[in-house]
VOPAGU-2260 file (C-alpha; in pm, 1 decimal, decimal comma):
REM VOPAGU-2260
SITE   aa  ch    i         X         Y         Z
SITE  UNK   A    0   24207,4   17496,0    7861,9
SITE  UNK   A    1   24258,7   17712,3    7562,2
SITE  UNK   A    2   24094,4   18055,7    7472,7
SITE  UNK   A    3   23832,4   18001,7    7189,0
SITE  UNK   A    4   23933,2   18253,1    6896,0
SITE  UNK   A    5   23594,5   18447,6    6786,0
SITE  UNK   A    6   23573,8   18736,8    6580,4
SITE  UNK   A    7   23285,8   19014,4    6437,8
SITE  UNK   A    8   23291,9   19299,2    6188,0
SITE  UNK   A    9   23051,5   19530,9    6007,1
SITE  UNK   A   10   23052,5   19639,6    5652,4
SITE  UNK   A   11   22824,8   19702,2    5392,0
SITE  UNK   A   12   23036,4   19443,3    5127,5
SITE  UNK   A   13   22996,4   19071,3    5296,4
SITE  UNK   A   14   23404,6   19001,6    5146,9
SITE  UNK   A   15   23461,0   19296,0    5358,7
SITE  UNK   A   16   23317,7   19231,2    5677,7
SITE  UNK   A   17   23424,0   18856,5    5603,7
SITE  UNK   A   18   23838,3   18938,0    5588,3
SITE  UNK   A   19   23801,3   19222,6    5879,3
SITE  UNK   A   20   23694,7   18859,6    6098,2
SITE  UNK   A   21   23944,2   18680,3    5937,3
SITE  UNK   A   22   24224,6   18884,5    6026,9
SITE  UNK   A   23   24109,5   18841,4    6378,1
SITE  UNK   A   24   24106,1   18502,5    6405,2
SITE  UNK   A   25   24401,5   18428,5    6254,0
SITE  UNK   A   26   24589,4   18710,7    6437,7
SITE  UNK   A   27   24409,6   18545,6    6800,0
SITE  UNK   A   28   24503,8   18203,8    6643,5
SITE  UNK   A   29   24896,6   18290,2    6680,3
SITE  UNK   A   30   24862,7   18413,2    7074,4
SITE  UNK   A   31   24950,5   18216,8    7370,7
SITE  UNK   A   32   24648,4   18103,7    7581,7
SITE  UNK   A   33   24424,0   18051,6    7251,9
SITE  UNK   A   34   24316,3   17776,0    7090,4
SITE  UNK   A   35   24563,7   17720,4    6760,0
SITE  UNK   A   36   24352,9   17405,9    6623,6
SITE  UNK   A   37   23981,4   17449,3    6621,9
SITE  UNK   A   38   23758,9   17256,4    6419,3
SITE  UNK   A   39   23401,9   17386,5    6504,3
SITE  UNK   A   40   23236,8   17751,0    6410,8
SITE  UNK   A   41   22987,9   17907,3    6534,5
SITE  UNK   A   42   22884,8   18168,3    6299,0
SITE  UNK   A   43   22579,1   18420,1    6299,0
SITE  UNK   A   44   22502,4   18705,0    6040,7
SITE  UNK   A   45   22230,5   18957,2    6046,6
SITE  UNK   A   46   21961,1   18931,5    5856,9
SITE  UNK   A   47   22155,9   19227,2    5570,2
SITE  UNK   A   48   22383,7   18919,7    5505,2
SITE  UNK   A   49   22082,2   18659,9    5463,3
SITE  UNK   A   50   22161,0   18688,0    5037,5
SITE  UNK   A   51   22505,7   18634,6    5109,8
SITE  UNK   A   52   22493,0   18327,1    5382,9
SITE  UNK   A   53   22606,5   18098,9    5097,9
SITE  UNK   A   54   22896,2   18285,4    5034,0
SITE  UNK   A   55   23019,5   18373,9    5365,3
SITE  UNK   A   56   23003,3   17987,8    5453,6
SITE  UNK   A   57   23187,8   17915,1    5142,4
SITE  UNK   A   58   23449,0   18212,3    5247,3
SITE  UNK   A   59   23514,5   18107,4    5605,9
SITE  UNK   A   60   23493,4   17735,6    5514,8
SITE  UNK   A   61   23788,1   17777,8    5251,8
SITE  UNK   A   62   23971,7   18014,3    5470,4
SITE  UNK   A   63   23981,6   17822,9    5764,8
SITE  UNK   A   64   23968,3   17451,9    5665,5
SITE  UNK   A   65   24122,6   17338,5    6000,8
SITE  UNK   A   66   23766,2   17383,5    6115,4
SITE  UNK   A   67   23562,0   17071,7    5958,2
SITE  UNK   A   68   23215,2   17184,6    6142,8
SITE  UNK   A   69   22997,1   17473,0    6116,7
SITE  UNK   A   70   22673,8   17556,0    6302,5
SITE  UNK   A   71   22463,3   17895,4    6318,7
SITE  UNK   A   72   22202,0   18134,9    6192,5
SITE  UNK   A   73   22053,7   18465,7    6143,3
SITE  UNK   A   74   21962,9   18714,0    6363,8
SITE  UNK   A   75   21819,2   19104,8    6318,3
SITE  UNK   A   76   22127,3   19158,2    6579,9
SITE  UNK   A   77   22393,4   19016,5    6611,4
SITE  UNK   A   78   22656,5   19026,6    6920,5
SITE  UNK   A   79   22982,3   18963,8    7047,0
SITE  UNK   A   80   23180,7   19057,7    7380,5
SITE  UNK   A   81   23133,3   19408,5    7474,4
SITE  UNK   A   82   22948,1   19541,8    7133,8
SITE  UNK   A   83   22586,8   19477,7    6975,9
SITE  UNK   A   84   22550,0   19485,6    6590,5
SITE  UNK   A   85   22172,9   19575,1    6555,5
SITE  UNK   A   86   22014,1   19689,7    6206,8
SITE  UNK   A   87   22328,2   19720,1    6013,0
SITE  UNK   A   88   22520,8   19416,9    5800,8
SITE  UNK   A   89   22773,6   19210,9    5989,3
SITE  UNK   A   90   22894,6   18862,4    6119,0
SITE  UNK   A   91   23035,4   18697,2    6462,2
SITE  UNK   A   92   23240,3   18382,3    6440,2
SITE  UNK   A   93   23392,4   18186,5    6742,2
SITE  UNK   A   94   23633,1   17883,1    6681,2
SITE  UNK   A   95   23617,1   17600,9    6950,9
SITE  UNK   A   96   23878,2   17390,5    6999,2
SITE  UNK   A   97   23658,8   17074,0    7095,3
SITE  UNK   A   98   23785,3   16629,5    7140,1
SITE  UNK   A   99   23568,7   16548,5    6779,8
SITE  UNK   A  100   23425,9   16263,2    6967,6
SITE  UNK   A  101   23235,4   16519,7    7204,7
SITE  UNK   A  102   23017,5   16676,9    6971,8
SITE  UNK   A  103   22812,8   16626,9    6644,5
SITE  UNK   A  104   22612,2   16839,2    6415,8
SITE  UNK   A  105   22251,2   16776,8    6304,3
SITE  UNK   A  106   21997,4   16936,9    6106,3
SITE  UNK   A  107   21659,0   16871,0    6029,5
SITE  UNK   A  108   21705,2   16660,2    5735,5
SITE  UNK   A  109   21993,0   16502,8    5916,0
SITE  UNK   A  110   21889,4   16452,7    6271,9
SITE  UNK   A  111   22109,9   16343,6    6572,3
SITE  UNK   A  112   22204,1   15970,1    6562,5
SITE  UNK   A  113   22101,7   15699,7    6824,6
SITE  UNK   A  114   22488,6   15627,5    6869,9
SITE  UNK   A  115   22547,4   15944,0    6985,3
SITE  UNK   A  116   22590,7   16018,8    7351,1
SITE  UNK   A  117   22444,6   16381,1    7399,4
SITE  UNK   A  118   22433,1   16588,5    7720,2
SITE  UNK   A  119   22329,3   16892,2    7612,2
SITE  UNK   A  120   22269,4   17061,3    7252,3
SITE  UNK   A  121   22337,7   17419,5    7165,8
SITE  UNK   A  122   21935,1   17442,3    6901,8
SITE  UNK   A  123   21929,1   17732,1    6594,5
SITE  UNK   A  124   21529,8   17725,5    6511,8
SITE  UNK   A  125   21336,7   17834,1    6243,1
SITE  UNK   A  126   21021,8   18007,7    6395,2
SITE  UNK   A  127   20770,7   17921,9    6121,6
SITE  UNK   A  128   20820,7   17554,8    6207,7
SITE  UNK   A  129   20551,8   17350,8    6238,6
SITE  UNK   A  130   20505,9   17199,1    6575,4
SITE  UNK   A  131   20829,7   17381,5    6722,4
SITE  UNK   A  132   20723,5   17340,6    7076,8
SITE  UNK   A  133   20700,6   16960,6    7045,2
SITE  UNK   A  134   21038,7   16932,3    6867,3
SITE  UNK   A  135   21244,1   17117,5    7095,0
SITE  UNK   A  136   21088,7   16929,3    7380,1
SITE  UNK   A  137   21184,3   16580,7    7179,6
SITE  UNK   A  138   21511,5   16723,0    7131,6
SITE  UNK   A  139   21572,4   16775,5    7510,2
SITE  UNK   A  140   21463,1   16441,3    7555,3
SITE  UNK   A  141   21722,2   16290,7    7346,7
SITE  UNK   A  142   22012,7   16442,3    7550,6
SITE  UNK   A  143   22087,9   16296,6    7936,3
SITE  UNK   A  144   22023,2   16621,5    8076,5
SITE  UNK   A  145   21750,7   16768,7    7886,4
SITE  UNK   A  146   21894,3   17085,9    7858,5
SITE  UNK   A  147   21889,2   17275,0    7545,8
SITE  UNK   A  148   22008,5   17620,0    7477,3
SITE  UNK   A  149   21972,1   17903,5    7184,7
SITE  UNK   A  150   21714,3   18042,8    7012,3
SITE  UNK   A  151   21487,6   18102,7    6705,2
SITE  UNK   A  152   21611,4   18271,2    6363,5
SITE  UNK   A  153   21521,4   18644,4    6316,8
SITE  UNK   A  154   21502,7   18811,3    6036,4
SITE  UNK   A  155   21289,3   19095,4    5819,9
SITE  UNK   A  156   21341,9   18868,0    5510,8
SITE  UNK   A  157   21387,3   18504,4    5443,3
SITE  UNK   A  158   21556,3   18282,7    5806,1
SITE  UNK   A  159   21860,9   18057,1    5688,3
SITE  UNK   A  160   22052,7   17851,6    5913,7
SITE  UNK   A  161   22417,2   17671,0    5917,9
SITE  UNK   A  162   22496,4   17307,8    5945,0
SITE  UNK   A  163   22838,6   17191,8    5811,2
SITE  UNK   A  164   22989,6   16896,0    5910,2
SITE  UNK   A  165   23328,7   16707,8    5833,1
SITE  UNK   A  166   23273,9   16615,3    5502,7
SITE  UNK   A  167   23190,4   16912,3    5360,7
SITE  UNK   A  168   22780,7   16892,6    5431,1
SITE  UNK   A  169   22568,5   16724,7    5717,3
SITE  UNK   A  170   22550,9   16367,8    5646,1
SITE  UNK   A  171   22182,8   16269,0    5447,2
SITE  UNK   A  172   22176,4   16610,4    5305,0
SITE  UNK   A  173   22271,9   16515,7    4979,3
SITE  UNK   A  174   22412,3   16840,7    4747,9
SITE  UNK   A  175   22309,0   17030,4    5009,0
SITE  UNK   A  176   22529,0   17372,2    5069,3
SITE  UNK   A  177   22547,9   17360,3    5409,2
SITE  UNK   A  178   22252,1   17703,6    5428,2
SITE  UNK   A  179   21913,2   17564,2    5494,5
SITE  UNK   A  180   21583,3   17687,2    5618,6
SITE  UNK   A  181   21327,0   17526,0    5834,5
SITE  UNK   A  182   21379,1   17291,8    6133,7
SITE  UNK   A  183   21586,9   17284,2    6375,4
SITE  UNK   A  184   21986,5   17229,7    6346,5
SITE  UNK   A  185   22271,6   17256,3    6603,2
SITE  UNK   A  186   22529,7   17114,1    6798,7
SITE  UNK   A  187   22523,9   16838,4    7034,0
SITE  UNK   A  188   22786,7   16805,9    7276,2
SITE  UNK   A  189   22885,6   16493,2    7484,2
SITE  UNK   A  190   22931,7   16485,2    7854,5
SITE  UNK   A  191   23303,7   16541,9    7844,0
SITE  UNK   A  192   23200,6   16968,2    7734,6
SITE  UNK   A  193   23205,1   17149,5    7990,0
SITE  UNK   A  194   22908,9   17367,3    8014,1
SITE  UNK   A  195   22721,6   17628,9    8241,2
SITE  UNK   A  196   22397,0   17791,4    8142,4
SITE  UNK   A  197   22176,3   18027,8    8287,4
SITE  UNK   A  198   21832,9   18204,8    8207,0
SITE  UNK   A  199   21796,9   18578,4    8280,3
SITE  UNK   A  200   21431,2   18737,4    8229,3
SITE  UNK   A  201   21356,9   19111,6    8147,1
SITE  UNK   A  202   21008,6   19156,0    8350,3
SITE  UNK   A  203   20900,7   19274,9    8670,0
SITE  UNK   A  204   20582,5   19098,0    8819,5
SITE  UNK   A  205   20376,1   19382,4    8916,3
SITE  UNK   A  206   20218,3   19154,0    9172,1
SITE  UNK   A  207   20216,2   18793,0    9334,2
SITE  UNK   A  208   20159,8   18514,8    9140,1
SITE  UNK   A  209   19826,2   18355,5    9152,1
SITE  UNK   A  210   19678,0   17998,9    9053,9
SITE  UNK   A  211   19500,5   17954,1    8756,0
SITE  UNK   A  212   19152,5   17780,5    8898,8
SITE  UNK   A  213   18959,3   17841,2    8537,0
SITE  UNK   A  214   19061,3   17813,4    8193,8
SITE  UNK   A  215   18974,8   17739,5    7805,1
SITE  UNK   A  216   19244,5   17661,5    7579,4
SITE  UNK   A  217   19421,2   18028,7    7599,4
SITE  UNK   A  218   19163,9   18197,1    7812,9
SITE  UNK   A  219   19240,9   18241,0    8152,4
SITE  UNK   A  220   18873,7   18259,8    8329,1
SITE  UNK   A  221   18981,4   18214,9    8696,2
SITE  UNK   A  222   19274,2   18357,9    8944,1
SITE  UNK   A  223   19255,4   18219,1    9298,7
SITE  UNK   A  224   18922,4   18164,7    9238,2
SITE  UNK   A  225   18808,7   18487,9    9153,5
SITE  UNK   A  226   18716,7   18641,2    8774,8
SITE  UNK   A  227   19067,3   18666,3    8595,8
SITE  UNK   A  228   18951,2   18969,2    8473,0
SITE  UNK   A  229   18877,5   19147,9    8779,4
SITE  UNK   A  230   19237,7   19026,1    8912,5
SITE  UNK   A  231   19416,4   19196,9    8641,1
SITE  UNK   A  232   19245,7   19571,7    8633,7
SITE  UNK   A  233   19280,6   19557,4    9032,2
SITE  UNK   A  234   19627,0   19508,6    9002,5
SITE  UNK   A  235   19735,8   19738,9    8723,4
SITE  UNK   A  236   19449,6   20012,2    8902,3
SITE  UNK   A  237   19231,0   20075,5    8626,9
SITE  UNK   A  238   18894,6   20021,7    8561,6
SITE  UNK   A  239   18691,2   19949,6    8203,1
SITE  UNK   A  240   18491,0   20297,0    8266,2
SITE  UNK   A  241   18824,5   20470,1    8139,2
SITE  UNK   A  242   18893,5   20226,2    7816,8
SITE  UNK   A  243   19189,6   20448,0    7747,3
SITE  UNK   A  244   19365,3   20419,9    8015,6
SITE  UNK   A  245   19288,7   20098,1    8079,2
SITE  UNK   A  246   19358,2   19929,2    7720,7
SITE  UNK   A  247   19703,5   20143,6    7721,7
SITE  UNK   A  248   19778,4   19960,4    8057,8
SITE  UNK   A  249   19697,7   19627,3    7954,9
SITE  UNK   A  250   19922,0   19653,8    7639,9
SITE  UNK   A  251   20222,6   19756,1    7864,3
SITE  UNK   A  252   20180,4   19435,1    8051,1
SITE  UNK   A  253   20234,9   19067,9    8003,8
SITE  UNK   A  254   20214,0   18733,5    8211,8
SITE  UNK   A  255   20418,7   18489,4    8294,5
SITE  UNK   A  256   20334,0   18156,2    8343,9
SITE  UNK   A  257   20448,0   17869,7    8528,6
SITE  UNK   A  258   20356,0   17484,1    8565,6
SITE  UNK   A  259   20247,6   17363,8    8858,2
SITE  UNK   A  260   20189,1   17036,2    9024,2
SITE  UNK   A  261   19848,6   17171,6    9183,0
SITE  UNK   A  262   19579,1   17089,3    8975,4
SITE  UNK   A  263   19712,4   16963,1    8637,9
SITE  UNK   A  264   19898,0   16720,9    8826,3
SITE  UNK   A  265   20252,1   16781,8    8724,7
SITE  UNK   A  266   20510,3   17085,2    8744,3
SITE  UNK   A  267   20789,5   17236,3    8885,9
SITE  UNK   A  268   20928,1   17313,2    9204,3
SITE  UNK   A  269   21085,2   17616,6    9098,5
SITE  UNK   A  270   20925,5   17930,0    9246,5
SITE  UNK   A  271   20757,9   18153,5    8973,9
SITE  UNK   A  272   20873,2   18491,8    9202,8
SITE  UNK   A  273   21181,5   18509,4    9429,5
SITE  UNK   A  274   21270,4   18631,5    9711,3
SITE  UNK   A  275   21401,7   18929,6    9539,0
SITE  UNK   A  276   21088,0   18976,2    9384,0
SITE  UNK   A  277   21187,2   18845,8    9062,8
SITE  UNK   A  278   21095,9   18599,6    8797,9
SITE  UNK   A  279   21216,0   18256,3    8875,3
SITE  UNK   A  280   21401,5   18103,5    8590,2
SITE  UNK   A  281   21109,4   17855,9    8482,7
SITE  UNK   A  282   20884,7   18094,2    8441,8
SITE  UNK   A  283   20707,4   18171,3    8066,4
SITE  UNK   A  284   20630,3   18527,8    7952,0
SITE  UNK   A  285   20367,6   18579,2    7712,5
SITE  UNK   A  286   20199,3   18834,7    7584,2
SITE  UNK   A  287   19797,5   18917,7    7656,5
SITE  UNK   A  288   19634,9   18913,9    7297,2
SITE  UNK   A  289   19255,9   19022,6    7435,7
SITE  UNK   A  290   19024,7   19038,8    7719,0
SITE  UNK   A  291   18708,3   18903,9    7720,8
SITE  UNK   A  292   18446,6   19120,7    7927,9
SITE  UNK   A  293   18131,5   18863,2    7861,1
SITE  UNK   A  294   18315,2   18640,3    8052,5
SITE  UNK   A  295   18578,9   18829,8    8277,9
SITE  UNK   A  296   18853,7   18675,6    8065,8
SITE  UNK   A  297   19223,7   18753,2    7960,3
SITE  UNK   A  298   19330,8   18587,9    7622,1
SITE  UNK   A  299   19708,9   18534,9    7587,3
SITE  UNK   A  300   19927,3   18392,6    7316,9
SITE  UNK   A  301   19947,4   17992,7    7462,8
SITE  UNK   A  302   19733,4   17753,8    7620,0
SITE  UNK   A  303   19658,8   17802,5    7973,7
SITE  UNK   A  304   19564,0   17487,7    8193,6
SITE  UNK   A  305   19439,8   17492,0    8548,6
SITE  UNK   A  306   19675,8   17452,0    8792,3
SITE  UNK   A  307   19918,6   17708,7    8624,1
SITE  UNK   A  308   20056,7   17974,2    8828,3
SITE  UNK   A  309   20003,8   18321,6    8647,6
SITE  UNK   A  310   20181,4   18664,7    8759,5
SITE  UNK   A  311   20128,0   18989,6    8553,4
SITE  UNK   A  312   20446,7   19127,0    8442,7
SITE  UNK   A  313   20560,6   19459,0    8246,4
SITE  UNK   A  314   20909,8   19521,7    8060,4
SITE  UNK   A  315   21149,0   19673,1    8296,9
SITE  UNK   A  316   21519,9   19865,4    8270,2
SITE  UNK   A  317   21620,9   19788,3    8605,3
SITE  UNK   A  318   21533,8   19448,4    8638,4
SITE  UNK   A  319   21698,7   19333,9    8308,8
SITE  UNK   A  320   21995,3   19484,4    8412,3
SITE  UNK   A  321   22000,5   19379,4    8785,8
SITE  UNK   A  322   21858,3   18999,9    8644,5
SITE  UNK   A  323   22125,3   19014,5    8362,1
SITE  UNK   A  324   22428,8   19087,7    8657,0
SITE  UNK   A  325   22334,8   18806,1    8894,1
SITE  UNK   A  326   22322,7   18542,8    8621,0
SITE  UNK   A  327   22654,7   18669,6    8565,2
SITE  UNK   A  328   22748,3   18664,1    8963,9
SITE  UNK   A  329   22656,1   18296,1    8955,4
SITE  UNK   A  330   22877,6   18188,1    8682,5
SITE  UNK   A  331   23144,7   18334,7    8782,0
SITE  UNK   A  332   23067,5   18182,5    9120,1
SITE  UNK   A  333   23006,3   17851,8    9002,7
SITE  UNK   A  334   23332,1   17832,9    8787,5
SITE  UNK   A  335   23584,3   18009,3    9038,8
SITE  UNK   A  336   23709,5   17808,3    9362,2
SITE  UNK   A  337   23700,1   17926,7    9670,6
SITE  UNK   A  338   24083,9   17952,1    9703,2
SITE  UNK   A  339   24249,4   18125,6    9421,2
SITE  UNK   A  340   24603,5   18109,6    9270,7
SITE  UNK   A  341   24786,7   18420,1    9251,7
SITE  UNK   A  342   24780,1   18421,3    8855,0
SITE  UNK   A  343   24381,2   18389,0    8855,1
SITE  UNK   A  344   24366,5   18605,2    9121,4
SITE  UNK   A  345   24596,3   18828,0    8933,8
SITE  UNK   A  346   24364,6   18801,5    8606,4
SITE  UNK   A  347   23994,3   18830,5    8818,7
SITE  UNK   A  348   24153,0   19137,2    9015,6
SITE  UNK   A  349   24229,9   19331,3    8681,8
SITE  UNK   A  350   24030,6   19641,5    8624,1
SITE  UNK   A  351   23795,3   19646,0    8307,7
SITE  UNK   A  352   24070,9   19848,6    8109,8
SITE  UNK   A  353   24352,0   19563,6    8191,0
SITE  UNK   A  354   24158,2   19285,7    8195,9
SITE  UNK   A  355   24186,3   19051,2    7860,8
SITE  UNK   A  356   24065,6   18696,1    7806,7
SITE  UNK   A  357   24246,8   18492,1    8031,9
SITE  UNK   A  358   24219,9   18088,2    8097,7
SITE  UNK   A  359   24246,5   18168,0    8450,4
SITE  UNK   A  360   23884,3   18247,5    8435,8
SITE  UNK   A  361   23798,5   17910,6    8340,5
SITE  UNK   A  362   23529,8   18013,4    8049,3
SITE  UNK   A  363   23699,0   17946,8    7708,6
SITE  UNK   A  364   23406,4   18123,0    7519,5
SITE  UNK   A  365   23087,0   18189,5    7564,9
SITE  UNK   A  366   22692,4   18237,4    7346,8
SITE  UNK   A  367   22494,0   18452,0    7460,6
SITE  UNK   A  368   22126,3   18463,8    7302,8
SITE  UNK   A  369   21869,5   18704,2    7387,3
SITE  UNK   A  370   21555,5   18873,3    7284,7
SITE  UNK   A  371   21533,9   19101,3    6990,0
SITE  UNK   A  372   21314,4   19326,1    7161,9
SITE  UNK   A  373   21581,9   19357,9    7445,1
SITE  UNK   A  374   21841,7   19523,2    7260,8
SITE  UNK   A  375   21993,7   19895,3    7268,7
SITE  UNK   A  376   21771,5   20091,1    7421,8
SITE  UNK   A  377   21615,4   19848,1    7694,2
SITE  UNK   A  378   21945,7   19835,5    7863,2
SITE  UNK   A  379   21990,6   20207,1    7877,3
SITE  UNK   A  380   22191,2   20283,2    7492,7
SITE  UNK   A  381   22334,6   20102,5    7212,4
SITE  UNK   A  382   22560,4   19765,7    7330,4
SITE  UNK   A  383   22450,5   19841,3    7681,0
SITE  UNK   A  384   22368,1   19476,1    7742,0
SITE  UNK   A  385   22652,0   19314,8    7610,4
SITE  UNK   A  386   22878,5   19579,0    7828,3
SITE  UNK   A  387   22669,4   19466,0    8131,9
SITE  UNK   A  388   22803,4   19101,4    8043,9
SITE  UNK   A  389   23135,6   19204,3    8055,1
SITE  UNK   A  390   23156,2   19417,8    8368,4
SITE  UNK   A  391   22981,3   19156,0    8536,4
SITE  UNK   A  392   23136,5   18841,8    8384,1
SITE  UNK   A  393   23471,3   18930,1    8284,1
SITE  UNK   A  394   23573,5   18989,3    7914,4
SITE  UNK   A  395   23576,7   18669,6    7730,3
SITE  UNK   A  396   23529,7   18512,6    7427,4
SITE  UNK   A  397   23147,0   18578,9    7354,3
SITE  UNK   A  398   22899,1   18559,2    7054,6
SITE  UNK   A  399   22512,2   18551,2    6997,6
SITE  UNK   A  400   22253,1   18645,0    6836,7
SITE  UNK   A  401   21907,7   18862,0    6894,3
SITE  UNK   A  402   21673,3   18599,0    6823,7
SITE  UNK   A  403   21283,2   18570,0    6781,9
SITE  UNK   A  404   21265,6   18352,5    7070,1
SITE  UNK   A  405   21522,4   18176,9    7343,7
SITE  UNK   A  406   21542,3   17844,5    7388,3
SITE  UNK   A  407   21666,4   17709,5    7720,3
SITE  UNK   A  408   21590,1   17374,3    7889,0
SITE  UNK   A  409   21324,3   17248,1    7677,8
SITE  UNK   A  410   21146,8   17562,0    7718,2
SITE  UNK   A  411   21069,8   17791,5    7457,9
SITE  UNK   A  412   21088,1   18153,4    7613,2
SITE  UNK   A  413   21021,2   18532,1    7521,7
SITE  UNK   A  414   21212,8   18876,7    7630,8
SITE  UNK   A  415   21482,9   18671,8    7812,6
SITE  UNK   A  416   21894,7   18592,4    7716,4
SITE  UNK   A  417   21998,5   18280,6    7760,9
SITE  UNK   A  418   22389,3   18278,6    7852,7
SITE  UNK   A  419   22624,2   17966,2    7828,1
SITE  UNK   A  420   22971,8   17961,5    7887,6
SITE  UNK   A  421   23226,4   17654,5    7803,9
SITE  UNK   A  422   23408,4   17551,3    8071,5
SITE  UNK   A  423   23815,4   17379,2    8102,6
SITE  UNK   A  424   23691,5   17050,9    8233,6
């Protein structure tokens, strides 16, 4: 297994930024342990960069033109091992070194072929997409797993979105430059990538989770049988005599939602809180858009059906960064055997100040994609959560993107990261 090369810079001229990442590559390009002969990029900008995508692409493409393929998008962050890039103009790029049989890019105007066996499908997203929820779901269905992972576009400005292949363009796009908005795009990769994914949420139910026994379209009525309403001041301990404190209570919180086999007939067994009194990884957060006194209602932003399990939820430090570490834990448990050999014991044992990307820790790169509203100061400062990665994880090759909404499974999610790693095998 070789090292994927990845690189990220800041600078207020795009050329700039662009060479700082291209010295990086080419210098990682050159070192023992890293893959010398990638043809796929991954490549996300921040949303500064969005009048320049066409450009950079152009840049990178004719800089690098050992790498045929390009996937990727826009973000109002962007991030890469150990450092966040939040509010200020600059680029990530990792190279992978991938069999060209085992992956193909698509777009919306160019979607995945029927001769194409996928497993899984790293998804960019545009959020003003028509329909999204029913597209990612028919693009889970089209891989053997049904897993999907990434994220929607963010941006202050216009959303763009990368999809290069071979030949210069996606195939059926025509003229097209290769920078697109709208749809969905990505990568699908065949079963022969090795892949490991996990969800990690940033809430805290403030309570147990409770059936949903009444509901109209995205009106939850009923909890456990008794007015939603009712359920949902008891448990933040407020009352509608002090509107004040009350509405201020209700806007810190949020609820997260879970299918269940109960009444609506189908589900998952996956419990919505764990034994550590966290979110389970299936579970939905969305945010509560109104109450409805007339008829002890709570509005949120998606349909509700009955059946549903519902917990109420608020943002919270800790359990981000406690959430964010096991994901990590079980990686890094998954991927190392139980037995080591001295070199990757050697390479796991080093301290954060030794330690360098090594194969022995059987990750050649890594994405990470995660909320834009869990940046900075969520985790406790500026980069916070992408150190937390790397203490936890180890430091390898890593970049994402701060997105307007993760996608994982065929799931579309909000305030979570979504971290995949590529594997050796």
């Amino acid at each position: 297994m070789k090292l994927f090369p990845y690189a990220h810079a800041t600078h207020p001229r795009w050329d700039m930024a662009v060479g700082l990442v291209l010295a990086q590559l080419r210098a990682q390009m050159t070192l023992h342990g890293y893959a010398p002969n990638p043809t796929l990029g991954v490549l996300y900008i921040t949303d500064r960069f969005v009048p320049n995508a066409q450009d950079i692409l152009e840049h990178l493409s004719g800089e690098l033109p050992e790498v045929t393929d390009w996937s990727g998008t826009v973000g109002v962050g962007v991030a890469a091992n150990n450092v966040e890039y939040v509010d200020e103009p600059a680029l990530a790029v990792m190279l992978l070194e991938l069999p060209t049989d085992q992956y193909r890019v698509f777009s919306g105007v160019a979607p995945l072929g029927l001769t194409f066996e996928a497993h899984t499908a790293l998804v960019h997203a545009d959020p003003h997409t028509a329909d999204l929820s029913d597209l990612i779901n028919e693009m889970a269905a089209r891989t053997d797993s049904g897993y999907l992972f990434g994220g929607l576009s963010s941006s202050r400005g216009p959303s763009v979105q990368f999809a290069v292949a071979g030949d210069g363009n996606v195939k059926g796009q025509g003229a097209a430059s290769g920078v697109f908005s709208g749809g969905l795009s990505g990568v699908a990769f065949g079963p022969g990538v090795g892949l490991v994914s996990r969800v990690t949420q940033g809430c805290l139910p403030v309570a147990k989770a409770h059936q949903i026994t009444s509901a109209q379209h995205n009106v939850v009525l009923g909890l456990d049988g008794e007015p939603a309403l009712d359920v949902l001041l008891r448990e933040l301990d407020v009352t509608l005599d002090e509107p004040r404190e009350a509405l201020h209570a209700v806007r810190a919180t949020l609820a997260g939602l879970t299918e269940r086999s109960g009444l609506s007939g189908a589900g998952t067994d996956a419990p919505t809180i764990t034994r550590t009194g966290n979110f389970g990884s299936d579970v939905l957060v969305r945010h509560i858009i109104g109450l409805d006194p007339q008829r002890y209602g709570i509005a949120l932003a998606s349909p509700v059906t009955e059946g549903m399990e519902l917990a109420f939820c608020q943002r919270n430090v800790q359990a981000a960064r406690a959430d964010l570490m096991r994901v990590c834990a079980e990686i890094r448990e998954e991927l190392e055997p139980q037995e080591l050999a001295l070199e990757s014991a050697t390479a796991l044992a080093a301290s954060e100040a030794e330690a360098a990307p090594h194969p022995a820790r059987g990750i050649a790169g890594a994405i990470y994609v995660s909320c834009a509203g869990r940046g900075g100061e969520h985790f406790g400062g500026p980069s916070a959560e992408m150190q937390i990665i790397r203490r936890a994880l180890g430091d390898v090759p890593l970049v994402g993107f701060f997105a307007g909404g993760e996608i994982a499974r065929n799931h579309l999610y909000g305030y979570t990261g979504v971290l995949t790693v590529f594997t050796g095998n």
